[in-house]
N, C-alpha and C positions, 0 to 999 in steps of 0.2 A: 257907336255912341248910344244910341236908344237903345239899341239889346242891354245894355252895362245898368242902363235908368231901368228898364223893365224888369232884368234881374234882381236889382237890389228892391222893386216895390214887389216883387214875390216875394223873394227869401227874405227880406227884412234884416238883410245883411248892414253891420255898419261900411259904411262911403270907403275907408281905408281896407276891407276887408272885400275888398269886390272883385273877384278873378282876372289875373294880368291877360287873358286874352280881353278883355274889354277896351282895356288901354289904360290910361294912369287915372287911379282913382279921384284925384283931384282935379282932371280935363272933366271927366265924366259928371262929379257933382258941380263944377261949376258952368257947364252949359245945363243942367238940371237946373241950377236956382236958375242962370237965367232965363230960360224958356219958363221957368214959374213965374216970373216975376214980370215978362215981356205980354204974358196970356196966351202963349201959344199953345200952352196946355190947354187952354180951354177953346182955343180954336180949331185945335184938330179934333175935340171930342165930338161941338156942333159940326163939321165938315162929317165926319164918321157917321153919328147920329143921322144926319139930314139925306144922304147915304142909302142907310139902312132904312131908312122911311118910305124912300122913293120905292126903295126894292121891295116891299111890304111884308118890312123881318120887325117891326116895331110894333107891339100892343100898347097903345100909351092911355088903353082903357085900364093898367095894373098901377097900383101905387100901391107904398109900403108908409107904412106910419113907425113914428118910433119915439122913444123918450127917452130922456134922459135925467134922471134923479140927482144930481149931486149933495154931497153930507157935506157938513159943515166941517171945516179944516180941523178941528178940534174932534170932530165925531168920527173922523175917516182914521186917527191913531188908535191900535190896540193898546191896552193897559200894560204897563212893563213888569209891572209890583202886584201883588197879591194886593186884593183890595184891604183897607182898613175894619178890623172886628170893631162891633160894638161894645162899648165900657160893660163887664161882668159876660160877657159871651165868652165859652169856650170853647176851641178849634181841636176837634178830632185830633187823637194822634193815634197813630196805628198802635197797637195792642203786640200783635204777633207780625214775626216776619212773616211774609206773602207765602212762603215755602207752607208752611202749617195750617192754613186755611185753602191752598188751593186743593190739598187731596193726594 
């Protein structure tokens, strides 16, 4: 059952796509949500952690910083359409086919 949860957060495989030796993919993601949902995810991590502490495998003098920017919903779509010319601008059109100027 954990090997089938761990596989799928490596590969990033979807839930119905998770190799039958695991067992049936829908046993496997619904002890997932629930052990997500229960915090046992997050109890075996401190259990792990507190672990490796004692054992003195942790530098907990490292931290990472990070950010995160998000665009505004309307800024995060590319343009579908050629933008709009301005009134008396002209748009280039090619002169020669490409064959006659490449050489």
């Amino acid at each position: 059952m954990i090997g089938g949860i761990l596989y799928r957060a490596r590969t990033g495989v979807h839930w119905r796509d998770l190799p039958e030796q695991y067992g049936p993919w829908k046993t496997v993601y619904e002890r997932h949500r629930a052990w997500s949902a229960d915090g046992t995810w997050e109890h075996l991590l401190q259990q792990v952690q507190a672990a490796a502490d004692v054992a003195g495998q942790v530098d907990w003098g490292v931290s990472v910083a990070s950010t995160v920017v998000r665009a505004h919903q309307h800024a995060a779509r590319a343009r579908t359409t050629a933008p709009p010319t301005l009134k008396g601008e002209v748009t280039p059109e090619l002169q020669d086919e490409p064959a006659a100027w490449i050489g």
